[in-house]
Each structure stands twice: as C-alpha cells, then as structure tokens.
N, C-alpha and C positions, 0 to 999 in steps of 0.2 A: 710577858714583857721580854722585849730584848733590849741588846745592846750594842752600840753602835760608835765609831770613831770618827769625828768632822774634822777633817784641817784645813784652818784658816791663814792665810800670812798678818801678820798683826800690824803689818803698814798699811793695809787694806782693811780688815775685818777682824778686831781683838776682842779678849774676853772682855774685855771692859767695854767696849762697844756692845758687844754683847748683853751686858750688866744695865746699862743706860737705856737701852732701848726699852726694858721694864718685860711685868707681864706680856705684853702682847706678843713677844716674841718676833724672831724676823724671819723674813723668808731665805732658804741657804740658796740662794739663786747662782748663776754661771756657771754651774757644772756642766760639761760638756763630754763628758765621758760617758761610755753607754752603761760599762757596769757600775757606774757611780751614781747614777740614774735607774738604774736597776733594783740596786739596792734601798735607794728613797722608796720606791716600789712597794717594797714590804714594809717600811715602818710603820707603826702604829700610834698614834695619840698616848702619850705616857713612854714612848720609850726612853732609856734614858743614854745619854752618849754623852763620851770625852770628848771635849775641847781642846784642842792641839792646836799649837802656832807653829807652823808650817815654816820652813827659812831663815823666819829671824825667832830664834829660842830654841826649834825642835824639842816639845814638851809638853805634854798636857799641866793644862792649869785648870781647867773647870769641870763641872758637871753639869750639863743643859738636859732638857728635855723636847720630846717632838710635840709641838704646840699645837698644829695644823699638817693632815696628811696630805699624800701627793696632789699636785696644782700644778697650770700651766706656770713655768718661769716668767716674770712679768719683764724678764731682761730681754726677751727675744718674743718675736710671731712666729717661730719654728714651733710649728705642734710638739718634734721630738723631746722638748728638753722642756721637764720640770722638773720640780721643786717639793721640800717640805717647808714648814715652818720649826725655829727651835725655839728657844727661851732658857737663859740659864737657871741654875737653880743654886750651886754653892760652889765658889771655887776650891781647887785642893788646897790644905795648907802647904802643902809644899810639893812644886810642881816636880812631874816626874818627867825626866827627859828621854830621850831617845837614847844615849848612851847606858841610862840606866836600864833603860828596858831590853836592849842588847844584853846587857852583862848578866840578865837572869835568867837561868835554865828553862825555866817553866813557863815565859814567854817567847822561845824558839820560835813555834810557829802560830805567831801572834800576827794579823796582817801587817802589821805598823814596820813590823822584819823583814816580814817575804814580799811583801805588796808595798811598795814604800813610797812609789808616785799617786798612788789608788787617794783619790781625797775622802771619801765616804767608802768607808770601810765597817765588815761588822767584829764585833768582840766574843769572844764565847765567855759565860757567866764566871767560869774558874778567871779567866783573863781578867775581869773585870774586877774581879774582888784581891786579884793580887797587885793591879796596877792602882787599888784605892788604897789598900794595905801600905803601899811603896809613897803615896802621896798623903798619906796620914790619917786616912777614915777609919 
C-alpha cells in the first residue's frame, strides 16, 4: 500500500462532498498536469490518501481511499488526461494545516513543502503517520 496527498479547493470539491457522495466513491477528474497524472499511474485500489482543501483552509481534513484505478477522465476526450477514483473513509479529528506542517522538522521534505502547486502528490509511510499523529489518529 501506499500513500498519497489530493488537494481539492472546497468551493469546488470538499470533504464533505466527498462524504455524501457515499461508498461509490468519485472520480478525482481535471487534473491536467502530467506529473499529477503520472502519479494516479501508480495508485493502487486500497491506497490510502490525505484530503487537503486547497485555497480556502490549506489543511488536511480527511482520509479517503482509491476506489477505482486509473480511467479515461470523463471531463475531457483527450486520451492524455485520466483519472482514479477515491472514497473517503474518516475525517481527521482535527485537521492539520499547512502552517502546522511547515513548523515540523520531520515534514521538511514532505511534497505538500517543496511541491506545493503539485495537486496529487505521494507521502512517504513516516510522513504519513506523523501528519495522523498531528490530526489526532
């Protein structure tokens, strides 16, 4: 299994949109970046990724998983640009921001730092257990 970061803007596409949409999960469609689409690439069914609201918040608030692996984007007829599916699974009890995640050493070279326009970004397993640790898991 891996780990993976999706940012969404929440005027558009929120965790709570997210929540409502149920099991079935939605498709992360519109990405238009190659390595953002790259890395859909490799996910795998079961992985599991932070939910980040992008603009308005900057902070993870959930935990989704990838429901359905890579697919044509149903946004566009460009062969180049697909998609997974997510689904969420439990929001954090207390979401972790981007300021907070700056301030902790051991997140330095975390993408959400160094890559901070990248929408689909991956986590490495330490990252991931410290920014659950920081959001109350």
């Amino acid at each position: 299994m891996r780990y993976w970061l999706m940012k969404s803007e929440p005027d558009v596409f929120s965790w709570d949109d997210l929540v409502a949409v149920g099991d079935k999960g939605e498709e992360w469609d519109g990405i238009r970046n190659y390595q953002a689409r790259n890395f859909m690439r490799e996910m795998e069914i079961g992985d599991k990724v932070f939910f980040y609201h992008s603009n308005i918040g900057l902070e993870v608030v959930g935990i989704a998983e990838v429901s359905a692996t890579i697919h044509p984007d149903s946004t566009t007829e460009d062969p180049r640009w697909e998609c997974v599916d997510i689904r969420a699974i439990k929001p954090l009890p207390k979401a972790v921001t981007l300021k907070e995640v700056k301030a902790t050493p051991e997140l330095a070279n975390m993408s959400l730092v160094t890559s901070m326009r990248l929408s689909v970004q991956p986590v490495t397993p330490e990252e991931w257990e410290i920014v659950c640790k920081m959001g109350g898991l």
